[in-house]
C-alpha positions in Angstrom: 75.8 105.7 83.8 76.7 107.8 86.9 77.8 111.7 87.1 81.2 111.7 88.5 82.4 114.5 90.7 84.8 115.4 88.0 81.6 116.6 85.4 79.9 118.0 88.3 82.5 120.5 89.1 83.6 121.1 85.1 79.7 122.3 85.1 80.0 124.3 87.9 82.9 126.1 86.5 80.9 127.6 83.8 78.7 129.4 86.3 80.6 132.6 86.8 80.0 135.5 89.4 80.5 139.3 88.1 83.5 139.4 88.7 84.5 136.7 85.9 85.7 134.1 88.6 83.1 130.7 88.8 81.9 129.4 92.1 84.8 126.9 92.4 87.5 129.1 91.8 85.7 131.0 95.3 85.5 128.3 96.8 82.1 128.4 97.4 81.2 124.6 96.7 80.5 122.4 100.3 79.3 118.8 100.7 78.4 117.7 97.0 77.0 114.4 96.9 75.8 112.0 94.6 73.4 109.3 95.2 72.5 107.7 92.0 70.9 110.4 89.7 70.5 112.9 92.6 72.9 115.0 93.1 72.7 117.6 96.2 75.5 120.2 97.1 75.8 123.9 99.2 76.6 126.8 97.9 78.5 128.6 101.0 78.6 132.8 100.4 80.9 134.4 102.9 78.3 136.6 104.3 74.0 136.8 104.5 74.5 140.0 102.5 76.3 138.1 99.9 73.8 135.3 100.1 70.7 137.2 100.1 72.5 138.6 96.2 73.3 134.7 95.4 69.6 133.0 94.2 70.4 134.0 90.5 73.4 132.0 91.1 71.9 129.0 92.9 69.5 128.3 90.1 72.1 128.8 87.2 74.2 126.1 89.3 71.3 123.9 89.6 70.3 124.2 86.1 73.9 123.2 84.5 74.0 120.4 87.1 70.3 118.9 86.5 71.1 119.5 82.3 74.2 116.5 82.8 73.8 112.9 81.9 72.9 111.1 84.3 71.8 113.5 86.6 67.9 113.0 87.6 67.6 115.5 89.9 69.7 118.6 91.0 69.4 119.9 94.4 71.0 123.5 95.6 71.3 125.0 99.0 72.6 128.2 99.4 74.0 129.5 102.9 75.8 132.4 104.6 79.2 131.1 107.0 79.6 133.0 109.6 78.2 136.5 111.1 77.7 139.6 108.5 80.0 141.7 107.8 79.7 145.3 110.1 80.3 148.3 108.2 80.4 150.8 111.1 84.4 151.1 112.2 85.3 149.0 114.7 86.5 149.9 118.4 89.4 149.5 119.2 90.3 145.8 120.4 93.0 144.6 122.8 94.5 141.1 122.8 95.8 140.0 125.7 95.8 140.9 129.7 95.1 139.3 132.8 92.3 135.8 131.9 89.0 136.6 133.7 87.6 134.0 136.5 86.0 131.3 135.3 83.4 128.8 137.1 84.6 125.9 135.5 85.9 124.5 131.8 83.9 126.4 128.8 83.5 125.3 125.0 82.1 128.6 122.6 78.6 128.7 121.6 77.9 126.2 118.9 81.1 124.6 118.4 80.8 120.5 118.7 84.1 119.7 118.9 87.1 121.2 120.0 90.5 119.2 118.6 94.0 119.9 120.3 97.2 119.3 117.7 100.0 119.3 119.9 103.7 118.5 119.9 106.3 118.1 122.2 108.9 120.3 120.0 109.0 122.7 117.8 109.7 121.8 113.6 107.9 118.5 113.1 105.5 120.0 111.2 102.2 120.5 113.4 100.9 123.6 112.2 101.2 122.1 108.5 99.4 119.1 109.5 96.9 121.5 111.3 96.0 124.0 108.3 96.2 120.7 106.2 93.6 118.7 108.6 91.1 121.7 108.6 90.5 122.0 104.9 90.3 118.2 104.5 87.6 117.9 107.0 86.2 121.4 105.4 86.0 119.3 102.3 84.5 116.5 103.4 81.5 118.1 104.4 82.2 119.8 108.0 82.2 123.0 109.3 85.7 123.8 110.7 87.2 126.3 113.0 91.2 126.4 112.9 92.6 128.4 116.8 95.9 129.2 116.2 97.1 129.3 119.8 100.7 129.3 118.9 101.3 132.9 120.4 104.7 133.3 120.4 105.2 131.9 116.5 101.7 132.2 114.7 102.3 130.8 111.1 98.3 129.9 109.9 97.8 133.7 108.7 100.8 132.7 106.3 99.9 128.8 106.1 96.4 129.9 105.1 96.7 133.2 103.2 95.6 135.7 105.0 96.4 138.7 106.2 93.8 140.9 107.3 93.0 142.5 110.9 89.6 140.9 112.1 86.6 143.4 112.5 85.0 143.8 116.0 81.9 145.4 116.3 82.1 146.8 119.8 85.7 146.3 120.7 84.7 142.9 122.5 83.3 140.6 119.9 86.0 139.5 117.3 84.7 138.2 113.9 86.5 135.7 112.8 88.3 135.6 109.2 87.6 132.7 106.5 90.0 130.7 103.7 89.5 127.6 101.7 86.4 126.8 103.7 87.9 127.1 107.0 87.2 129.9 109.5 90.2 131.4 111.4 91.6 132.9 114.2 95.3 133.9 115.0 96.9 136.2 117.3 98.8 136.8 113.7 96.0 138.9 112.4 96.2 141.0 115.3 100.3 142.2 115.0 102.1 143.4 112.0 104.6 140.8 110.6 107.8 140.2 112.1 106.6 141.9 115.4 107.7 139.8 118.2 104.7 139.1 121.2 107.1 139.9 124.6 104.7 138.1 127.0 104.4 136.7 130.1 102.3 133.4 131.0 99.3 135.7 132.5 99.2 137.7 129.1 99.4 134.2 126.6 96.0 133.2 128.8 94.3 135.7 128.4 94.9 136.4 125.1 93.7 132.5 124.5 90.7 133.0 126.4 89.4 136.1 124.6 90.2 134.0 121.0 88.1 130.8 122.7 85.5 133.1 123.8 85.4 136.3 122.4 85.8 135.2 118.8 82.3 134.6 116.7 82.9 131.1 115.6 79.5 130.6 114.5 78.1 126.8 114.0 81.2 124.6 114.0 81.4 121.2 114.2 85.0 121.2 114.7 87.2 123.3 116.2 91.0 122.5 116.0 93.3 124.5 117.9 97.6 124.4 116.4 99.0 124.7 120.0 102.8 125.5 120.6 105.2 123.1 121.0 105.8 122.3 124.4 103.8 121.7 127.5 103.6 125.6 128.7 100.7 127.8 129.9 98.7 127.7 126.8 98.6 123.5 126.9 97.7 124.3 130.3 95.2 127.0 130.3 93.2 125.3 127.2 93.2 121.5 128.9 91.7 123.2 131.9 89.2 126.0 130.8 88.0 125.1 128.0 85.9 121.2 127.2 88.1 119.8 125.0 87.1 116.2 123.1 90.2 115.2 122.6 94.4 116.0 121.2 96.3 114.6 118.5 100.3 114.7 118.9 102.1 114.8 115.6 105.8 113.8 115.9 108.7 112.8 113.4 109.9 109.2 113.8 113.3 109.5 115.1 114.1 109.4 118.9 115.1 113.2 119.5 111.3 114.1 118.6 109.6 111.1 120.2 111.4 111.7 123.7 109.5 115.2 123.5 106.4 113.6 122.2 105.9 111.4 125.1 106.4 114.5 127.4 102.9 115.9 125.2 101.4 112.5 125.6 101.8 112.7 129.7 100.8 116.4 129.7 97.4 115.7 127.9 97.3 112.2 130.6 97.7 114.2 133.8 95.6 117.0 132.4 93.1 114.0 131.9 92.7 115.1 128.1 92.0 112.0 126.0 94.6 111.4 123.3 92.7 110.9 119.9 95.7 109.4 117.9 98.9 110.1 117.0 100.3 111.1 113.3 104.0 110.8 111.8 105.2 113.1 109.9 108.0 113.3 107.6 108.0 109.4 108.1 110.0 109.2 104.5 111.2 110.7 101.5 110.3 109.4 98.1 113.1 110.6 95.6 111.1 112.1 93.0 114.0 111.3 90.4 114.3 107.2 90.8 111.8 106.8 93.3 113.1 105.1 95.9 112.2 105.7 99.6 114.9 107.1 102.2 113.7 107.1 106.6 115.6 110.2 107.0 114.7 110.6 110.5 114.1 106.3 110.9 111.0 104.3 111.2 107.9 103.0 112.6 109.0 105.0 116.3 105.3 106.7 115.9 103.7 103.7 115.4 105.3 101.6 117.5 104.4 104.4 120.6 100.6 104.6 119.1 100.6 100.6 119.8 102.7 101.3 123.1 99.6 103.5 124.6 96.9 101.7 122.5 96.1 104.7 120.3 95.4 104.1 116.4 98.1 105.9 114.4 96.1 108.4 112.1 98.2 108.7 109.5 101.6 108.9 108.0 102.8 111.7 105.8 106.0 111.9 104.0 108.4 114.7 103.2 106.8 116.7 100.3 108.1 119.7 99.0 105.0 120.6 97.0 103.4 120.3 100.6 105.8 123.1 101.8 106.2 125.2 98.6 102.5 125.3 99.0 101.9 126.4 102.8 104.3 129.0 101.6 102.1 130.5 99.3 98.8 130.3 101.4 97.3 127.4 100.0 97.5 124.2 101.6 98.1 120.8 99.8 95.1 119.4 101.1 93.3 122.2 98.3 94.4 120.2 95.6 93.7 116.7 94.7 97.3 115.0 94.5 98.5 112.4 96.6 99.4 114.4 100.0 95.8 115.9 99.5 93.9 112.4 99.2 96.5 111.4 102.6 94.8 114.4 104.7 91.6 113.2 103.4 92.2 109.7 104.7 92.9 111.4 108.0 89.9 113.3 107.8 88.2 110.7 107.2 89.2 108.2 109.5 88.3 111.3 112.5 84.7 111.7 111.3 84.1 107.5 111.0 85.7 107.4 114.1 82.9 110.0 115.9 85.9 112.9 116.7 85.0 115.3 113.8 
């Protein structure tokens, strides 16, 4: 009989670090699979330091793992994600200013992918579907970026859970931040909460310039940037200088939202962006007392435009308020393994069969 997933990580759970917490509650667990009897997973520190302290760990992982029925053979990698940590202060950094000439559209050093999620308005739920997105794909196996590019209104430092400044090691460089197996950048971690960002367009492309190229994503195979909502300078700017695969337009179903929607969809035509797919959200709402389903904002309008432009229709996510009481506390849904998770996973999914992530 087969090892399920399930054993896998209640064996992994006994293997502790010293400070009492095991590798799953670090979240340091990537791309476990099982093939038969072999069973092969990546231990993911957050730093080489880190890493370099981890092989006592590695082989007590590998030793629980090998030791359950079923398992024939065990296999552990153990890697670093992202740059190490510098322990000399940091210079001081400035976000924002004037963009600097460019010869032509860019895409950071080893980063495969680079994902728009775009709306036409504001409070259909993008950046949740963005924070969402990136751990799922994090969990299936790929090494994600998340850009939040939403200048005006960062919310992933909240969405996500953290809160610290980013170090820079010569006041140029900015080393990006990591949570639930994601690495980040916000202009969010860069202002102190409830301080507003009084710029003009010149300022917003700059400062979205320096995050695309300044920032230390390391090895990504997917990048995916939450743009603001709207077709402003920043949809602009990152259509045109930077080498972007693709964008994904999340909209509600009802008509107020879709008439902005399509304004998004023939921004990212005429800036000759491909449009990936589009996802509904808050397509319904399941009364969690008698379970019934209510359209609150009507139905099928996403679907029916995804057919009208001959785009698939990625997903469709209902009202959740575990999905929202959750981005509220810094963990997204998509963590967990309940139903809105598994529907981001079928998302993420459906991008990396379909060659986009």
């Amino acid at each position: 009989m087969s090892v399920t997933k399930a054993e896998i990580e209640a064996a992994l759970s006994r293997v502790a670090l010293p400070d009492g917490k095991s590798l799953l509650e670090h979240d340091l667990i990537r791309a476990l699979t099982i093939d038969g009897g072999a069973v092969r997973f990546v231990i993911e520190a957050p730093s080489p330091e880190v890493a370099r302290q981890m092989a006592p760990l590695r082989d007590a992982a590998e030793k629980v793992v090998a030791e359950l029925p079923g398992v024939d053979t065990a296999s552990v990698a153990l890697t670093a994600h992202g740059p190490a940590e510098k322990k000399s202060p940091p210079p001081s950094l400035k976000i924002g200013g004037h963009p600097k000439p460019q010869a032509g559209p860019t895409k950071p050093s080893g980063v495969k992918r680079i994902l728009a999620i775009g709306s036409g308005k504001g409070g259909v739920g993008k950046s949740t579907v963005s924070s969402n997105l990136a751990v799922a794909l994090a969990r299936a196996g790929r090494k994600v970026g998340l850009l939040d590019a939403d200048i005006y209104g960062p919310s992933q430092p909240r969405m996500m859970g953290v809160n610290k400044r980013p170090a820079s090691p010569d006041g140029k460089t900015i080393i990006p931040l990591h949570a639930h197996g994601v690495t980040l950048m916000s202009i969010g971690f860069m202002l102190e909460e409830g301080k507003a960002v009084v710029w003009r367009g010149p300022m917003l492309m700059g400062a979205l310039q320096q995050m695309l190229g300044q920032v230390e994503w390391g090895e990504l195979d997917v990048l995916l940037v939450d743009l603001p909502p709207g077709t402003g300078d920043v949809q602009l700017t990152l259509c045109t200088k930077s080498e972007l695969t693709g964008a994904i337009v999340v909209s509600t179903p009802q008509d107020v939202a879709l008439i902005d929607a399509r304004k998004a969809l023939d921004m990212f035509d005429t800036l000759k962006t491909p449009v990936l797919g589009l996802i509904e959200n808050m397509s319904m709402f399941v009364c969690p007392d008698c379970g019934s389903e209510h359209q609150i904002f009507g139905q099928g309008g996403v679907a029916a435009e995804a057919e009208k432009l001959g785009v698939p229709l990625l997903g469709a996510l209902p009202i959740d308020l575990e999905t929202r009481l959750a981005g509220d506390r810094g963990t997204p849904i998509a963590v967990g393994d309940g139903a809105m998770a598994q529907a981001y996973a079928q998302i993420a999914q459906g991008l990396i069969k379909g060659g986009m992530a």
